[in-house]
mmJSON file of the N, C-alpha and C atoms, coordinates in Angstrom:
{"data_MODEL":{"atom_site":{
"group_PDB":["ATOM","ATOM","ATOM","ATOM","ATOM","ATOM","ATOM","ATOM","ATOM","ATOM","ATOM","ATOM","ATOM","ATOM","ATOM","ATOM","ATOM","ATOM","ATOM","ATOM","ATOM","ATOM","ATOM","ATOM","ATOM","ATOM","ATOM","ATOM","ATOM","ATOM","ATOM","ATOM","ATOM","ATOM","ATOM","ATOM","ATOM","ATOM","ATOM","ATOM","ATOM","ATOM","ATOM","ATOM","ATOM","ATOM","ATOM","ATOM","ATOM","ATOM","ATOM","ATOM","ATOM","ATOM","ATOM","ATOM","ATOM","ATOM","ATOM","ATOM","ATOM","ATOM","ATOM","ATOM","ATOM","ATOM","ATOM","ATOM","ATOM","ATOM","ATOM","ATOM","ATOM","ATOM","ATOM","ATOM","ATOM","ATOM","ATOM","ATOM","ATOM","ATOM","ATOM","ATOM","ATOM","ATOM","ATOM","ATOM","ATOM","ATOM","ATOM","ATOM","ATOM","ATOM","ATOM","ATOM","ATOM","ATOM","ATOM","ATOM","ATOM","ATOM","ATOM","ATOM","ATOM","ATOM","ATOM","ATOM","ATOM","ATOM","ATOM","ATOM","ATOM","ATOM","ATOM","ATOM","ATOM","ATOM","ATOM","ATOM","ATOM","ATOM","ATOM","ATOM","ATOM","ATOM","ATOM","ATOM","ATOM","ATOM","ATOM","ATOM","ATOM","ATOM","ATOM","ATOM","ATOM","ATOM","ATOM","ATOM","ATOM","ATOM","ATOM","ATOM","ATOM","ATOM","ATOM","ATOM","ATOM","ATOM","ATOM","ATOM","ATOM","ATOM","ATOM","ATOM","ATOM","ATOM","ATOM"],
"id":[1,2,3,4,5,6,7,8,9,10,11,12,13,14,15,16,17,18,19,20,21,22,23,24,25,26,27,28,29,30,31,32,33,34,35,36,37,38,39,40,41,42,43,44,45,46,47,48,49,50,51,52,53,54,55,56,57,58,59,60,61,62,63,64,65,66,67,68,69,70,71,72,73,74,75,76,77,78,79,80,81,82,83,84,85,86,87,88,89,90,91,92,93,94,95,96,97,98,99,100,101,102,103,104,105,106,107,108,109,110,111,112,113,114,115,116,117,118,119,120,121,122,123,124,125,126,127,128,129,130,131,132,133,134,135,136,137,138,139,140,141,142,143,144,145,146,147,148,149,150,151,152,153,154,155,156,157,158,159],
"type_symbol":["N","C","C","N","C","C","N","C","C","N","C","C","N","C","C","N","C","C","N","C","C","N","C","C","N","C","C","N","C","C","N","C","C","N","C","C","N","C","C","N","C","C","N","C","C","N","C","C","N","C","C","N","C","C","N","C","C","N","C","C","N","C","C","N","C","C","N","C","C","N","C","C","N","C","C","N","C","C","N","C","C","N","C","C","N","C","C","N","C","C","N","C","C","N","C","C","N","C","C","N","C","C","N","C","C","N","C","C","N","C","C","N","C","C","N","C","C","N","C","C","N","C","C","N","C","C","N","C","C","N","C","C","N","C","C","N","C","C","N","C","C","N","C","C","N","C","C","N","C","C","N","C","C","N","C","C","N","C","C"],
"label_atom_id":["N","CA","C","N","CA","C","N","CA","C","N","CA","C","N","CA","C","N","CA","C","N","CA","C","N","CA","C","N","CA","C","N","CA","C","N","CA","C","N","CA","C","N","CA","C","N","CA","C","N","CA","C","N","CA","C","N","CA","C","N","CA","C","N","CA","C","N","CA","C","N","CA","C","N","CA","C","N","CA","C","N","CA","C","N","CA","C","N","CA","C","N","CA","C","N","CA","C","N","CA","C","N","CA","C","N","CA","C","N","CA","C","N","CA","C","N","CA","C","N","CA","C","N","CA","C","N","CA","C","N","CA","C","N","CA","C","N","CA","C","N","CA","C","N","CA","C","N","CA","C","N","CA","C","N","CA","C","N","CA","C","N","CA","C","N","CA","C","N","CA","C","N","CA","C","N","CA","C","N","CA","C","N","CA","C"],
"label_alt_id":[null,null,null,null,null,null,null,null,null,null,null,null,null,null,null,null,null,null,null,null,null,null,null,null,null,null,null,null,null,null,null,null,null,null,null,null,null,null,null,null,null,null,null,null,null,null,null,null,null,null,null,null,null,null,null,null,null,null,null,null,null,null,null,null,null,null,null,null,null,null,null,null,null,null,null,null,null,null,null,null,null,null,null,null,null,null,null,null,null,null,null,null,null,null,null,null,null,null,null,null,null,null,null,null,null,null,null,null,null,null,null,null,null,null,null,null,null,null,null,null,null,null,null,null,null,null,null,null,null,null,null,null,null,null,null,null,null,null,null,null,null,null,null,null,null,null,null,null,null,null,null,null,null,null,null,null,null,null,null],
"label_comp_id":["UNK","UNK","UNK","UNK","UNK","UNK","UNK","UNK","UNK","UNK","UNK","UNK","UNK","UNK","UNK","UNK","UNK","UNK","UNK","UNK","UNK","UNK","UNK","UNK","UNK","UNK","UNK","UNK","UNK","UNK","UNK","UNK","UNK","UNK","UNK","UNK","UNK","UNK","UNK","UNK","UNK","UNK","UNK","UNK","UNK","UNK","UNK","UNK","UNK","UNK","UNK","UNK","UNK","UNK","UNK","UNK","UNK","UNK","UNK","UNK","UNK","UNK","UNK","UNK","UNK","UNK","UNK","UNK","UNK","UNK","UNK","UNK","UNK","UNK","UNK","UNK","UNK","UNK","UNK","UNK","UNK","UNK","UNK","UNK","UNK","UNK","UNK","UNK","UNK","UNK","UNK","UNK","UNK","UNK","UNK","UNK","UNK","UNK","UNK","UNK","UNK","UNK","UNK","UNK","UNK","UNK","UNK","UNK","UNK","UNK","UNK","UNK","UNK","UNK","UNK","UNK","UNK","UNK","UNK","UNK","UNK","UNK","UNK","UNK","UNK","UNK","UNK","UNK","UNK","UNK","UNK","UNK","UNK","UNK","UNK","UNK","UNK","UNK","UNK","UNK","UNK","UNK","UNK","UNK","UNK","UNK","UNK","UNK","UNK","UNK","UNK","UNK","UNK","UNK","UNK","UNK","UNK","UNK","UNK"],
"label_asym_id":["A","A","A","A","A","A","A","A","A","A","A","A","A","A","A","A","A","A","A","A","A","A","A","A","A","A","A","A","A","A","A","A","A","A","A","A","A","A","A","A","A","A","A","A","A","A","A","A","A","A","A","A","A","A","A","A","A","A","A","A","A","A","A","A","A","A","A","A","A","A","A","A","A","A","A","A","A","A","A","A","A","A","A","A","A","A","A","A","A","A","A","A","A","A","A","A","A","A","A","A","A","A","A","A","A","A","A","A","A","A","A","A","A","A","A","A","A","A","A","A","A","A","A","A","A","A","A","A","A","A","A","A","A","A","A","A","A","A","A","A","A","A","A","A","A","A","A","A","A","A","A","A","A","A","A","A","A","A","A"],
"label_entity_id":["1","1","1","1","1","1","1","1","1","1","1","1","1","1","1","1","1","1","1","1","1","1","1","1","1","1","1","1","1","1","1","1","1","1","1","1","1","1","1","1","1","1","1","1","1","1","1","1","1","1","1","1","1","1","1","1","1","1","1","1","1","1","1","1","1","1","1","1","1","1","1","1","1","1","1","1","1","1","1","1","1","1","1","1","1","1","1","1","1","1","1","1","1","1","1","1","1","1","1","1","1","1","1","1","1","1","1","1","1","1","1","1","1","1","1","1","1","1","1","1","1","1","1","1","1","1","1","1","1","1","1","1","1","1","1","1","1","1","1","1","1","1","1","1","1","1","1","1","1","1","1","1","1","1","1","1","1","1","1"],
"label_seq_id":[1,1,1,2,2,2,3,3,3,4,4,4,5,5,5,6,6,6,7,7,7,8,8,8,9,9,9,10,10,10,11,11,11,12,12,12,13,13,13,14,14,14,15,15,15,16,16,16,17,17,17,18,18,18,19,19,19,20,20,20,21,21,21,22,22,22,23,23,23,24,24,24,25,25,25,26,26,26,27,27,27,28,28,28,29,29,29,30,30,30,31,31,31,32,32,32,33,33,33,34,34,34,35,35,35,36,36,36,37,37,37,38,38,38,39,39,39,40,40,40,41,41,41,42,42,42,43,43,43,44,44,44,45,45,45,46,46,46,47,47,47,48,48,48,49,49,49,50,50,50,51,51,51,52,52,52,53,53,53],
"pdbx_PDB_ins_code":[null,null,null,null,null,null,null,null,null,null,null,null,null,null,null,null,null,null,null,null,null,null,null,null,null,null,null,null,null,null,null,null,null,null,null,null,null,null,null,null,null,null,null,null,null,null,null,null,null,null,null,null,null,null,null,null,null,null,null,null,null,null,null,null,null,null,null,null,null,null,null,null,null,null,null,null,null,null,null,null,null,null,null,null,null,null,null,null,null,null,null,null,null,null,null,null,null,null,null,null,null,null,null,null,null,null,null,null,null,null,null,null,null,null,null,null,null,null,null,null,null,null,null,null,null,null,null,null,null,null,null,null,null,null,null,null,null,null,null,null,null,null,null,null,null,null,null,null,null,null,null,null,null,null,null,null,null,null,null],
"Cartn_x":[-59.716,-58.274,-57.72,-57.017,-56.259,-55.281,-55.49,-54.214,-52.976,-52.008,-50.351,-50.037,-49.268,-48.708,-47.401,-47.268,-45.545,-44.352,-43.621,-42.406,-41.975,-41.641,-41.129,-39.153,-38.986,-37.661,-36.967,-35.82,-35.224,-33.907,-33.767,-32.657,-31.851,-30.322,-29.974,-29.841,-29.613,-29.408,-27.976,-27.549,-25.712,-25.734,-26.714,-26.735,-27.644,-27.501,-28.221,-28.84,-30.435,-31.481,-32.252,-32.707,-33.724,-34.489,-35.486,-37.445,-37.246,-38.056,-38.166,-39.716,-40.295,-42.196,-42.794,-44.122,-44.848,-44.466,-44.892,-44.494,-43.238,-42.435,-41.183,-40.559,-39.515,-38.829,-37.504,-36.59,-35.096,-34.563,-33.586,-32.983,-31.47,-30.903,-29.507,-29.043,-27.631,-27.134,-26.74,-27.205,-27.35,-28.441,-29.298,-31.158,-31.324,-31.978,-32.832,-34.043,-34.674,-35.779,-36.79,-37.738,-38.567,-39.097,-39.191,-39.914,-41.072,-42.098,-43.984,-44.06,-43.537,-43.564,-42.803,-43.113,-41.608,-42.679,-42.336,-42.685,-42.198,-42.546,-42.299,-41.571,-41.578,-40.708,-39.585,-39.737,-37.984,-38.425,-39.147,-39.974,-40.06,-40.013,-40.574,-41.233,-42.404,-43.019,-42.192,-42.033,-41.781,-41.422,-40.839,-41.102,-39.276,-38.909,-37.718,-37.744,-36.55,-37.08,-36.896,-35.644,-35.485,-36.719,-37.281,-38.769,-39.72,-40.176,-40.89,-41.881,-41.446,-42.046,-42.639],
"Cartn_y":[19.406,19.351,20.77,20.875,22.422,22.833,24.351,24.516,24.398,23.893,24.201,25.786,26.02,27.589,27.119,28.03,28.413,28.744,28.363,28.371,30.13,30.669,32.148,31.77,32.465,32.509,33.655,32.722,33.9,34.693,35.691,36.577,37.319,37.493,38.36,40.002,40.772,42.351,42.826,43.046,42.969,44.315,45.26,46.925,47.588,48.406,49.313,50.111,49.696,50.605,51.391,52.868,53.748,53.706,53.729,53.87,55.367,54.835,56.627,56.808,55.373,55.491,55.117,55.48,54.682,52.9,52.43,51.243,50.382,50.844,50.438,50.289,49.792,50.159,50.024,50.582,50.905,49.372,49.549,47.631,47.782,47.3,47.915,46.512,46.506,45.642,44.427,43.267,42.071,41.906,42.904,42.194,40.926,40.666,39.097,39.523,39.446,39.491,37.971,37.996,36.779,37.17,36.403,37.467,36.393,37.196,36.188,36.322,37.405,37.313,38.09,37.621,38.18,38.541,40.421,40.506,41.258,41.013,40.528,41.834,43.419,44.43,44.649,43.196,43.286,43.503,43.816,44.196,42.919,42.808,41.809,42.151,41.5,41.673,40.576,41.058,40.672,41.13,40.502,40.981,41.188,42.522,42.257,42.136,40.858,40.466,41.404,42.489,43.457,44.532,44.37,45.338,45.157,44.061,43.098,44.217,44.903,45.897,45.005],
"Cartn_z":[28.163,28.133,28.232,29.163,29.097,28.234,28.096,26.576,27.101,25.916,26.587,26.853,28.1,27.769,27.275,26.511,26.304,26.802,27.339,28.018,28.095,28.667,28.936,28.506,27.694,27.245,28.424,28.801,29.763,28.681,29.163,27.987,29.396,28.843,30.222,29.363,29.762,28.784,28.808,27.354,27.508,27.257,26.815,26.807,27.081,27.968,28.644,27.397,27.676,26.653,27.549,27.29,28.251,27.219,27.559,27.034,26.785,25.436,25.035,24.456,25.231,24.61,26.157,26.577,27.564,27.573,26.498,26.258,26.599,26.82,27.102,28.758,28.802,30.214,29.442,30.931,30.868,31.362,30.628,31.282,31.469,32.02,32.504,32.004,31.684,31.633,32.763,32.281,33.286,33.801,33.719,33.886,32.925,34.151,33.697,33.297,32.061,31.158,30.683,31.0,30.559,29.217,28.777,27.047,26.97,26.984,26.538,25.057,24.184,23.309,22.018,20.637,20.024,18.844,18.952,17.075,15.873,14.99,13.653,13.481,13.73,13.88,14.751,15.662,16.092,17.87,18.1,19.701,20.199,21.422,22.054,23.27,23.907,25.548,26.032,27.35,28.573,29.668,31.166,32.605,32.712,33.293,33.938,34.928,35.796,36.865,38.37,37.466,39.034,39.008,39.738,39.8,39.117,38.538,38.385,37.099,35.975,35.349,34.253],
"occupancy":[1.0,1.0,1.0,1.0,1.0,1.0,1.0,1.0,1.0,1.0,1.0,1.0,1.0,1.0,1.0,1.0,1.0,1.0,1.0,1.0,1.0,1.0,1.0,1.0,1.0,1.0,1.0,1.0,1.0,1.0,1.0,1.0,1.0,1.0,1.0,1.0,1.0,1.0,1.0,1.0,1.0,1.0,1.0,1.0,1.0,1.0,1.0,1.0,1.0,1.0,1.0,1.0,1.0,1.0,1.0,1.0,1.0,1.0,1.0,1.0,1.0,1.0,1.0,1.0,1.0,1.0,1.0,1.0,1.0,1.0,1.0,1.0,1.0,1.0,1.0,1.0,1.0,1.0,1.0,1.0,1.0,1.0,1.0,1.0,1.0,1.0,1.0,1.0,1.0,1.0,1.0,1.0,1.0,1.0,1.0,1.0,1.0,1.0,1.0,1.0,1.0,1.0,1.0,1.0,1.0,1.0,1.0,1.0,1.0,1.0,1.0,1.0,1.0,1.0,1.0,1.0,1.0,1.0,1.0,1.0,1.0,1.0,1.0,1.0,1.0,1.0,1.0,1.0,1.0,1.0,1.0,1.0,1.0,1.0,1.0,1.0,1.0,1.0,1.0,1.0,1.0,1.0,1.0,1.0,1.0,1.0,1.0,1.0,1.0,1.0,1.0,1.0,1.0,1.0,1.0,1.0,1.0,1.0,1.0],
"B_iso_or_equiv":[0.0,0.0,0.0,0.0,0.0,0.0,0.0,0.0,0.0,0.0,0.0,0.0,0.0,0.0,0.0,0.0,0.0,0.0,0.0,0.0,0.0,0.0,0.0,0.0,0.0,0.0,0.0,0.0,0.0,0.0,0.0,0.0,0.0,0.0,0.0,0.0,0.0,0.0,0.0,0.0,0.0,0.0,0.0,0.0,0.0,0.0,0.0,0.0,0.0,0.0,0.0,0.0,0.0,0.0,0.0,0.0,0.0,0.0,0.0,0.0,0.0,0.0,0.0,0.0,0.0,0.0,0.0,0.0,0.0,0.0,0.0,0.0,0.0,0.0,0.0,0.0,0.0,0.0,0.0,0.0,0.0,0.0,0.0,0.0,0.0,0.0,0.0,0.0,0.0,0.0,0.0,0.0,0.0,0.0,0.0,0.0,0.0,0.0,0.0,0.0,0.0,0.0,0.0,0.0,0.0,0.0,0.0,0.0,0.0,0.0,0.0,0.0,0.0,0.0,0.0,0.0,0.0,0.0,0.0,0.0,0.0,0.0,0.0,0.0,0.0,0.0,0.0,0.0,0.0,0.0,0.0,0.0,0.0,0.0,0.0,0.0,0.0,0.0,0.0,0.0,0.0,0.0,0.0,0.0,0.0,0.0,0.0,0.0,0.0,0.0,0.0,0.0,0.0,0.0,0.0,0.0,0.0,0.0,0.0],
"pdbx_formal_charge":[null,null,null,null,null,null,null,null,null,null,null,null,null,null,null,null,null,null,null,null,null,null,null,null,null,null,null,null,null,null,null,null,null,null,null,null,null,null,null,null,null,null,null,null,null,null,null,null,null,null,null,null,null,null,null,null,null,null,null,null,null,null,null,null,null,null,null,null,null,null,null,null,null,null,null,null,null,null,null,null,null,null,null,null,null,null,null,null,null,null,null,null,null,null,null,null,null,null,null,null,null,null,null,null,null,null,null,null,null,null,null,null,null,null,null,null,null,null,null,null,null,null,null,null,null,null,null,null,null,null,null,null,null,null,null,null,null,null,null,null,null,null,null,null,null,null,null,null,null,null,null,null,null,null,null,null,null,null,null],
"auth_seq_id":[1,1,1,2,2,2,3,3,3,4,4,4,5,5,5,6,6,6,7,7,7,8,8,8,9,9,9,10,10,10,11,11,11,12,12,12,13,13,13,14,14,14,15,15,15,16,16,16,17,17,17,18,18,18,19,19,19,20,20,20,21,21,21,22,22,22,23,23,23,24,24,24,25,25,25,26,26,26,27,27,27,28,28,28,29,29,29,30,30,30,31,31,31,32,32,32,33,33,33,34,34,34,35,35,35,36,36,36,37,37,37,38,38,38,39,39,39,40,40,40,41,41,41,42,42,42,43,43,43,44,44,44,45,45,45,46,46,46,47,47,47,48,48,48,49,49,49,50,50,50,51,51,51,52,52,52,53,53,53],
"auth_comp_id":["UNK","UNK","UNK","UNK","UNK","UNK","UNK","UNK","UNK","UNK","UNK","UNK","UNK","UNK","UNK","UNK","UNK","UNK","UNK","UNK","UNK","UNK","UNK","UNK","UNK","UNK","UNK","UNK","UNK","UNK","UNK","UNK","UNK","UNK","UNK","UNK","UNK","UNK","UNK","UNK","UNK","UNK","UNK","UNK","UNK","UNK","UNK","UNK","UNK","UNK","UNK","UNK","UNK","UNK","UNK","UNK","UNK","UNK","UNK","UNK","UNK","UNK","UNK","UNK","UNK","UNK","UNK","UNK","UNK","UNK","UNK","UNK","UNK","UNK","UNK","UNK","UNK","UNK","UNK","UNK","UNK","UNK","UNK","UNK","UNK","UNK","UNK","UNK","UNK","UNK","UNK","UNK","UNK","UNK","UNK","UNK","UNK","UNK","UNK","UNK","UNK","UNK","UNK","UNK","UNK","UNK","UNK","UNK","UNK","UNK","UNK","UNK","UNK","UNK","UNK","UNK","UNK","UNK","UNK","UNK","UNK","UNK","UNK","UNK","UNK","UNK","UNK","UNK","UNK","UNK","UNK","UNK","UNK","UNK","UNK","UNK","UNK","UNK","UNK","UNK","UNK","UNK","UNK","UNK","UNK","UNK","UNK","UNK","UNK","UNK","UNK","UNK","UNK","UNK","UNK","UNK","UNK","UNK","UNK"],
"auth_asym_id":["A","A","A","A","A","A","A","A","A","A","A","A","A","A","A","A","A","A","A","A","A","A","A","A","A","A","A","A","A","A","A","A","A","A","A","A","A","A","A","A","A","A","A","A","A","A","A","A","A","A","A","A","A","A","A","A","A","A","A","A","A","A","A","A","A","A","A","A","A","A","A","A","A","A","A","A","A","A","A","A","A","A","A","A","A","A","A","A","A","A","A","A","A","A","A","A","A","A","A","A","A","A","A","A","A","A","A","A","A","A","A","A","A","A","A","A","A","A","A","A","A","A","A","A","A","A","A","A","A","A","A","A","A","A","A","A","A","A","A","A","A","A","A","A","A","A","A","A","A","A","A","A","A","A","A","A","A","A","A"],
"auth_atom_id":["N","CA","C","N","CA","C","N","CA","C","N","CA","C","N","CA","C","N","CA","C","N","CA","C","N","CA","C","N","CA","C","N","CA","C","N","CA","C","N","CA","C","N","CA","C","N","CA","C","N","CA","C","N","CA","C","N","CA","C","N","CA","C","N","CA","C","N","CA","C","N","CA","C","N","CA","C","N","CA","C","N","CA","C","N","CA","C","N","CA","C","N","CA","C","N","CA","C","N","CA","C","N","CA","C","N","CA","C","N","CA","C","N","CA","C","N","CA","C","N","CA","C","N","CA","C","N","CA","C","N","CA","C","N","CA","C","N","CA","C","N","CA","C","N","CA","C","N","CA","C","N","CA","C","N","CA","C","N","CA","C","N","CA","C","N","CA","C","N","CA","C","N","CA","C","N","CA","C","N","CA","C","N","CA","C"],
"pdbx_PDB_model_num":[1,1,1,1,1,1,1,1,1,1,1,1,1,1,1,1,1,1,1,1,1,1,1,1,1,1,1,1,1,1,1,1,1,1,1,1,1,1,1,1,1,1,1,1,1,1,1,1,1,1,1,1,1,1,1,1,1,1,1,1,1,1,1,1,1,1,1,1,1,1,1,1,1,1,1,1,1,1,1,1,1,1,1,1,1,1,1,1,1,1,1,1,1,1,1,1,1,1,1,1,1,1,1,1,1,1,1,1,1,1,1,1,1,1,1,1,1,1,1,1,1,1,1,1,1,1,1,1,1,1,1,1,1,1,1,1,1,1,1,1,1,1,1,1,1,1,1,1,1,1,1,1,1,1,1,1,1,1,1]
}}}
């Protein structure tokens, strides 16, 4: 039996944040963001969809 994946939460970005770690990217306001995942310090992973980072 195959595992379920989890649905990708879409988020749009209402303020422009710049990366100030490797880890990060810049997101301008009105990027479309998929988020894979959310943690417990407030961070989350995911893909923005303009330039696919």
């Amino acid at each position: 039996m195959a595992a379920k994946k989890k649905a990708l939460e879409r988020f749009v970005v209402k303020l422009r944040f710049l990366k100030t770690r490797p880890d990060e990217m810049d997101l301008d306001q009105g990027d479309v963001v998929l988020v894979s995942a959310k943690f417990n310090d407030g961070w989350f992973k995911g893909i923005r969809l303009r330039g696919y980072k």
